[in-house]
mmCIF file of the C-alpha atoms, coordinates in Angstrom:
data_MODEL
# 
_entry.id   MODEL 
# 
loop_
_atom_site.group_PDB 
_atom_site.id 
_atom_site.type_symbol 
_atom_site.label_atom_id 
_atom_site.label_alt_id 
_atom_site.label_comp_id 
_atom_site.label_asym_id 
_atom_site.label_entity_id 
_atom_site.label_seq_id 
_atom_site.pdbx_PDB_ins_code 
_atom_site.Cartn_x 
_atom_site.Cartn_y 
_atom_site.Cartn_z 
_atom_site.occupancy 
_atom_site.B_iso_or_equiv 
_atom_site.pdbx_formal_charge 
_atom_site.auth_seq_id 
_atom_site.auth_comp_id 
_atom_site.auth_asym_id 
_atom_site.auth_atom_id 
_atom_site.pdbx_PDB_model_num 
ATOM 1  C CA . UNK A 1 1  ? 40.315  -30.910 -30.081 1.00 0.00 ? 1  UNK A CA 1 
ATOM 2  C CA . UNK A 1 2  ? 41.158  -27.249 -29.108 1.00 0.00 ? 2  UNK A CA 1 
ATOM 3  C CA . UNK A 1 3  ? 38.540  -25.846 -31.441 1.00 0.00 ? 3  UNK A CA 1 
ATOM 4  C CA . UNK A 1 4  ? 36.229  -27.808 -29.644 1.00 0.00 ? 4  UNK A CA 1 
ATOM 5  C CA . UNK A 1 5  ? 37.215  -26.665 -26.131 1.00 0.00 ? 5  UNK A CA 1 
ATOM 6  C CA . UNK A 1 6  ? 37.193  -22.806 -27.645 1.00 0.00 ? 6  UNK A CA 1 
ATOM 7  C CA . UNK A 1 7  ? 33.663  -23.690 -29.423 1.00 0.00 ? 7  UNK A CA 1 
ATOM 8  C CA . UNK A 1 8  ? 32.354  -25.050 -26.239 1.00 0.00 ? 8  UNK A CA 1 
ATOM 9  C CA . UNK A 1 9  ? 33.933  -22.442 -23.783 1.00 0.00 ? 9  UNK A CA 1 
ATOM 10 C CA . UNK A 1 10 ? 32.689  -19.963 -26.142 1.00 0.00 ? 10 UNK A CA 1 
ATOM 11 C CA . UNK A 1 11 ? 29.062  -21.251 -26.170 1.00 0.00 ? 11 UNK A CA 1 
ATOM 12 C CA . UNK A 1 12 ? 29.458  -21.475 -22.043 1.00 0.00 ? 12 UNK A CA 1 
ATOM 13 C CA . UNK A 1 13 ? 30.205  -18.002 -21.936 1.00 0.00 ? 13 UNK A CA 1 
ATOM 14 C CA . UNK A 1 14 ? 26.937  -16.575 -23.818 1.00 0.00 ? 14 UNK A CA 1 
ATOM 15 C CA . UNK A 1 15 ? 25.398  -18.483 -21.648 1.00 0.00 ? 15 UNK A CA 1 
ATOM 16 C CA . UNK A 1 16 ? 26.573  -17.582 -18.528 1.00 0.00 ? 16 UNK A CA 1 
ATOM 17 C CA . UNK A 1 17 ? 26.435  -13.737 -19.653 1.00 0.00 ? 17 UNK A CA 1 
ATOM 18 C CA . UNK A 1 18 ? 22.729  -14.351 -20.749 1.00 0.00 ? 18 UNK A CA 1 
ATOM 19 C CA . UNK A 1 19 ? 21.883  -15.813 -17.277 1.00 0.00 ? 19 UNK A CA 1 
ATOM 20 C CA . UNK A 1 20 ? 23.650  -13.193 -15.630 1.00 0.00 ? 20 UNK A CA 1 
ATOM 21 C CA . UNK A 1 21 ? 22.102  -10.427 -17.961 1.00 0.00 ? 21 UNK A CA 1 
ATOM 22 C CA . UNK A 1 22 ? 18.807  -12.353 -16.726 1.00 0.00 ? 22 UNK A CA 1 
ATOM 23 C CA . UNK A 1 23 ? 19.945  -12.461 -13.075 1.00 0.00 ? 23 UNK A CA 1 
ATOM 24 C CA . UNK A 1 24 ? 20.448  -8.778  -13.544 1.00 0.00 ? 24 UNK A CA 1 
ATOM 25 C CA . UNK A 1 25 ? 16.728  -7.902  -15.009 1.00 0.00 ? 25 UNK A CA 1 
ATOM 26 C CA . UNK A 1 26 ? 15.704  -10.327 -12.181 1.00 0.00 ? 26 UNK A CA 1 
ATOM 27 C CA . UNK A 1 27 ? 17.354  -8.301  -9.291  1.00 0.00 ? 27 UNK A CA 1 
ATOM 28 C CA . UNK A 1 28 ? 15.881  -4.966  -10.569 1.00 0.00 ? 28 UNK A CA 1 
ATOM 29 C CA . UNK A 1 29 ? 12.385  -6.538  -11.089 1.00 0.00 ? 29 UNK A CA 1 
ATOM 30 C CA . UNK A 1 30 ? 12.947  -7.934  -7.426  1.00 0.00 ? 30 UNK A CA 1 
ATOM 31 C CA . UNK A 1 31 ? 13.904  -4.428  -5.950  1.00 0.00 ? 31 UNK A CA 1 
ATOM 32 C CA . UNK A 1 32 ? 10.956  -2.839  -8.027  1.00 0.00 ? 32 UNK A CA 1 
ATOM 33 C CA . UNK A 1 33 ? 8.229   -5.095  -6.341  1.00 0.00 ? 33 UNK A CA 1 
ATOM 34 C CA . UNK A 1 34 ? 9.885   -4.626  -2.763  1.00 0.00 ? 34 UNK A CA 1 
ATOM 35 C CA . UNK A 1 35 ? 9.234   -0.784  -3.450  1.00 0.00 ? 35 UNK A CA 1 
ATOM 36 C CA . UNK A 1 36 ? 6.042   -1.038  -4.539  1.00 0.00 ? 36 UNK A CA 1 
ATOM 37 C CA . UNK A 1 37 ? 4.676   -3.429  -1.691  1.00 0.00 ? 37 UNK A CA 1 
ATOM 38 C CA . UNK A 1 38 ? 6.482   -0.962  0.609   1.00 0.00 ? 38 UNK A CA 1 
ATOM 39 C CA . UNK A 1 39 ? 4.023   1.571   -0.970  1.00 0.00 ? 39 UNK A CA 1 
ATOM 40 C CA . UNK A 1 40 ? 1.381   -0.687  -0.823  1.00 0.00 ? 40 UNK A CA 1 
ATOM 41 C CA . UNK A 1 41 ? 1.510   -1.296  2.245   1.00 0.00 ? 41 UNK A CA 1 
ATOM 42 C CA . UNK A 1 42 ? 1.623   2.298   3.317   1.00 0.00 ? 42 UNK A CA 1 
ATOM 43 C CA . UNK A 1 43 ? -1.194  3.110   1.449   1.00 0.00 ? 43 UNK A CA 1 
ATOM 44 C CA . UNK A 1 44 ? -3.232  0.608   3.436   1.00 0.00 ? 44 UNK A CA 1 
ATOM 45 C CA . UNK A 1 45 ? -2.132  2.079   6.801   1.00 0.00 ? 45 UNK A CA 1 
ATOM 46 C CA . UNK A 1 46 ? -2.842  5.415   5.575   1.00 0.00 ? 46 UNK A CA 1 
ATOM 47 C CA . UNK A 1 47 ? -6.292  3.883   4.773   1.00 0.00 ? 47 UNK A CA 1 
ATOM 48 C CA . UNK A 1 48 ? -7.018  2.614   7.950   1.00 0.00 ? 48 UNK A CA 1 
ATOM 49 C CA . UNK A 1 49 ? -5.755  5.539   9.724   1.00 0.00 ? 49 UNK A CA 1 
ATOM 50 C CA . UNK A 1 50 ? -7.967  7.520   7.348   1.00 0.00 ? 50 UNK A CA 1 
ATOM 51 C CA . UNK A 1 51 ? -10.815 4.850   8.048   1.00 0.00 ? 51 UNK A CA 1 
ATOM 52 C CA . UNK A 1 52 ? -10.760 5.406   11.524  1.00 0.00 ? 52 UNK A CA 1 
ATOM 53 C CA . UNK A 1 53 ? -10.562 9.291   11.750  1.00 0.00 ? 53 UNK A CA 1 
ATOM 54 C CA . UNK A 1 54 ? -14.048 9.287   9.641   1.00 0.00 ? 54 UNK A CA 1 
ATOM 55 C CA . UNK A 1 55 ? -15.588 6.789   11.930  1.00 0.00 ? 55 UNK A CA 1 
ATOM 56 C CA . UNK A 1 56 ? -14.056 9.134   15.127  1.00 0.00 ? 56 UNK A CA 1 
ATOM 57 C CA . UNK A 1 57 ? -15.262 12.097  13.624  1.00 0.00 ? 57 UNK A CA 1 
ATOM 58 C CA . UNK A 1 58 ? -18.836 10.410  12.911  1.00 0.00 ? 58 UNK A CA 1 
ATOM 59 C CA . UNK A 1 59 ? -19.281 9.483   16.138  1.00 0.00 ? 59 UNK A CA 1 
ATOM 60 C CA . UNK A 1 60 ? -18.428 13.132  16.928  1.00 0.00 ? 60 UNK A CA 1 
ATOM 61 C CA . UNK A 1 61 ? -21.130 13.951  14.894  1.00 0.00 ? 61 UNK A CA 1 
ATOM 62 C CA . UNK A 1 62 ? -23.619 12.041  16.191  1.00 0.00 ? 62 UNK A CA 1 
ATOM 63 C CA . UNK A 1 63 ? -22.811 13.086  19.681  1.00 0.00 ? 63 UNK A CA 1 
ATOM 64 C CA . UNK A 1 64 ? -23.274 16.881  18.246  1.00 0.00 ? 64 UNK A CA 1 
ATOM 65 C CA . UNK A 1 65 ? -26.448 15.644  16.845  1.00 0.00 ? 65 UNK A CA 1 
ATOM 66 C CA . UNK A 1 66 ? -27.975 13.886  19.834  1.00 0.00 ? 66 UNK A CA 1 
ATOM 67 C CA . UNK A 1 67 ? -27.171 17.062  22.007  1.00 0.00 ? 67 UNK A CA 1 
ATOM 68 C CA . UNK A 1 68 ? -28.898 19.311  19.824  1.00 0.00 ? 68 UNK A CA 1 
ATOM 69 C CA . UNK A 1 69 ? -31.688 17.528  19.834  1.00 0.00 ? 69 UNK A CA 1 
ATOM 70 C CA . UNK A 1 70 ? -31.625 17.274  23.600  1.00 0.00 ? 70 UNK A CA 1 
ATOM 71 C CA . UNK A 1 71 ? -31.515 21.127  23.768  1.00 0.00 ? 71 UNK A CA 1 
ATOM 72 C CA . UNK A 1 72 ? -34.369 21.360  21.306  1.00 0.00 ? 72 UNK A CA 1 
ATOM 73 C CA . UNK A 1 73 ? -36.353 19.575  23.050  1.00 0.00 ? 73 UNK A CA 1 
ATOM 74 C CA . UNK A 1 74 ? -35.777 21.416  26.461  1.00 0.00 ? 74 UNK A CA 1 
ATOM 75 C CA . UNK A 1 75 ? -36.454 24.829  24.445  1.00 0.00 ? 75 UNK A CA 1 
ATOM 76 C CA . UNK A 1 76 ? -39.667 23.142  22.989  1.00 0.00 ? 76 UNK A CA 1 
ATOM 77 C CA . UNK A 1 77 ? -40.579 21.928  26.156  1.00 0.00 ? 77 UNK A CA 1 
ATOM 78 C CA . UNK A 1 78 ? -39.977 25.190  27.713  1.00 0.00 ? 78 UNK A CA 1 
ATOM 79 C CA . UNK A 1 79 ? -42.039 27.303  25.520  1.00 0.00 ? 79 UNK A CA 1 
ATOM 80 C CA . UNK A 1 80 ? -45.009 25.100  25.930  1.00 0.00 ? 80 UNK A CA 1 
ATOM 81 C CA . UNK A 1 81 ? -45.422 25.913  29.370  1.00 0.00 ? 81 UNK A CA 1 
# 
């Protein structure tokens, strides 16, 4: 009957160290993905911020634009008379 127990205890204990070996891989895997959302999800604020400076700066553009073609159209207006 003891050989049994120590067979059985035995086998328990590979068990439990290969679950907590598992566990283990788990956690890291776990900690891994938290880091790389955590990047991810930097990366999309740093789009959007990015996003919106290029539509800012395009609508600075076209403001430019529209001006200059305002003032060439005085000048061409003013040498025509």
């Amino acid at each position: 009957m003891a050989i049994d127990n120590a067979k059985i205890f035995d086998t328990l204990e590979r068990k439990i160290e290969k679950l907590l070996g598992r566990l283990q891989t788990l956690t890291s895997d776990n900690e891994k993905l938290k880091t790389d959302l955590a990047a991810a999800r930097r990366a999309e604020k740093d789009a959007g911020d990015a996003r919106a400076s290029v539509e800012r700066h395009e609508k600075d553009q076209q403001a430019v634009r529209d001006r200059l073609e305002r003032l060439i159209q005085s000048l061409e207006a003013a040498d025509e008379k």
